[in-house]
N, C-alpha and C positions, 0 to 999 in steps of 0.2 A: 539432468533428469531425462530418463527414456520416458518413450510413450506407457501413457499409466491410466487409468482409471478413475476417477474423481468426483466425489459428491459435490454441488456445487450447490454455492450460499448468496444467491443473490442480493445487493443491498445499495440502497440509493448513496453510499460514501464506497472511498476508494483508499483499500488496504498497500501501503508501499513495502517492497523489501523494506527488511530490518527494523520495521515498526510493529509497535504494539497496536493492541486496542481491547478495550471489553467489552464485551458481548451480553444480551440477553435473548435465553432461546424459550420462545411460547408458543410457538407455532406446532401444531403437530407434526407436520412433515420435518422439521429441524433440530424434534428435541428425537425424532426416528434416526435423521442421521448421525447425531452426536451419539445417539445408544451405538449406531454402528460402528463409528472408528473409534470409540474410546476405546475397544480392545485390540485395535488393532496399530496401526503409526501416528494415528492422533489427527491427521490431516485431510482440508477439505480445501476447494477451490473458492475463492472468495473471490465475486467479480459482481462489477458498477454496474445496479440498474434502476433506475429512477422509472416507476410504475407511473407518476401521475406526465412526468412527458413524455414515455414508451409505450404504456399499455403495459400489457400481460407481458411474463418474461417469454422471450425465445430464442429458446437454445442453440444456436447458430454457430455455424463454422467461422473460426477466424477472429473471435471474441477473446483479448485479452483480461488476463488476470494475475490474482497472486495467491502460492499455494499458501496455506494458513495450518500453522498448528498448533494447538491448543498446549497450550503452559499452567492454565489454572481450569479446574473442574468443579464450580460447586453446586448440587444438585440440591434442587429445592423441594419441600415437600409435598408441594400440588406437581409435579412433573417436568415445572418449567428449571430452567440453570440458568447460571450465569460463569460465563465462562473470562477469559483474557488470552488471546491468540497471537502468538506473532508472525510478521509476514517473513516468508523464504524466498525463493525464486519466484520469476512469473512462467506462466503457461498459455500458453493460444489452444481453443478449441478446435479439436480436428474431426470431431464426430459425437452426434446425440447418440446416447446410449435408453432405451427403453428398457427396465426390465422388472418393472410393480411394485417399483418402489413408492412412498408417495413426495421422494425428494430429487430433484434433480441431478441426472449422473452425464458424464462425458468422456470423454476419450484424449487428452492431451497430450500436447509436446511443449518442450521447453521453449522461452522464449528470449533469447540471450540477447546483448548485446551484440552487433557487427564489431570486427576490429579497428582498435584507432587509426586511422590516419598517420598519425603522430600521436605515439606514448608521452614524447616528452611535451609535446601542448597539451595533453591531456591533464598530467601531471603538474603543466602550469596555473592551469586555468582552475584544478581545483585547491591550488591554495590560495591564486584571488578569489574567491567565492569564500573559501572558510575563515581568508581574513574580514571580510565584509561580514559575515556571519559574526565572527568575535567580536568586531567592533559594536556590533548592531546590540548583541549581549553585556557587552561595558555600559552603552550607554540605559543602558535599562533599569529602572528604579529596583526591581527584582529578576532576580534570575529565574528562571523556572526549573522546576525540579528532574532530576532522569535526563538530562541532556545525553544527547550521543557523545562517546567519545570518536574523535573524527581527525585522520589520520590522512595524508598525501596518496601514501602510498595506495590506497583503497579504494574503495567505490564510495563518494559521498552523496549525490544529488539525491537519490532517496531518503537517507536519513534528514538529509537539508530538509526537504521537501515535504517530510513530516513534521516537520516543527512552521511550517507556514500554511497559513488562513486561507486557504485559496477556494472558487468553486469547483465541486465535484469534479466538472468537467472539463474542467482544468487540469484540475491531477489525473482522470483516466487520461488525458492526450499526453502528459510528460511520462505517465504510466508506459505508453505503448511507444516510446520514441527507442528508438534503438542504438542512441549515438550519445554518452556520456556528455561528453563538451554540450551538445545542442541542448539537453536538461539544465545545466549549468548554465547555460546562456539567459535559459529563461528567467534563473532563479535567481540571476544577478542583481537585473535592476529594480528585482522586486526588495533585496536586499539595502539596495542603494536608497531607495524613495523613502526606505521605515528607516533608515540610519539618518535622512536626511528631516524627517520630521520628528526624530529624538532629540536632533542636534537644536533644532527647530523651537521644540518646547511644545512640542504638539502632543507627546507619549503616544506609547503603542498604540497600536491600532487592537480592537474589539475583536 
């Protein structure tokens, strides 16, 4: 992704690559930005902000997020939608943008991964991760439904990382890490503890 343009959707949770989510928009500022990109590529900047320990949003350089685009549209008949988005790449803010609208806009750039180290540890590490991931899923009285399909060869720790409980703030800091393995590190022993309390007799966690 070049440098682009972006309406941004601030929200006290935190959108990963290749996850979903559904949305309800009542806000006036938000159901003005969904009028705007519905005709146009559909996508808005979705990024973590928790109002009651931030205060008011501010639009700040250097704020990571995730572009979001909208896959379902259903419009209600008081104004408000309810939408279902899923996340794409992330983006870092490089500049407020002013220009009358009453939702907030910015100026972004891509915010990718650094390269690995080592591919092939990369490679390793995330089939121990998706093995502890499947196991963590056998031992589960149910499965849950829409699981990722989750492949070696690919990027997994976000899709991981969508399917666990975690605080907000948690997932914006795995959100903004830029080193594959080091997300997978985190996501490990969290996989280990809930496999170790299946095993246990304790069942999933809430």
């Amino acid at each position: 992704m070049d440098s682009r343009r972006l309406p941004l959707f601030p929200l006290p949770v935190v959108l990963f690559p290749e996850n979903g989510m559904p949305l309800h928009i009542f806000e006036p500022r938000y159901r003005e930005m969904v009028a705007g990109i519905m005709d146009g590529d559909r996508r808005f900047g979705f990024i973590y902000h928790d109002p009651d320990e931030s205060g008011p949003f501010l639009n700040r350089e250097g704020q990571v997020g995730t572009v979001a685009e909208i896959r379902k549209h259903q419009p209600l008949p008081d104004g408000r939608s309810m939408l279902v988005v899923r996340g794409l790449e992330r983006f870092v803010i490089r500049n407020e943008v002013e220009n009358g609208t009453l939702y907030y806009q910015a100026d972004v750039e891509e915010y990718g991964d650094e390269s690995p180290a080592s591919p092939e540890k990369l490679v390793q590490r995330r089939e121990r991760c998706l093995g502890l991931f499947r196991s963590m899923l056998q031992a589960l009285p149910h499965v849950p439904d829409a699981l990722p399909e989750l492949r070696a060869d690919k990027e997994v720790s976000f899709p991981l990382a969508g399917v666990v409980q975690m605080e907000p703030f948690w997932q914006q800091e795995l959100l903004e890490m830029r080193d594959e393995v080091a997300r997978l590190e985190r996501l490990e022993p969290i996989f280990r503890v809930r496999l170790e309390r299946l095993w246990e007799g304790g069942g999933p966690e809430a």
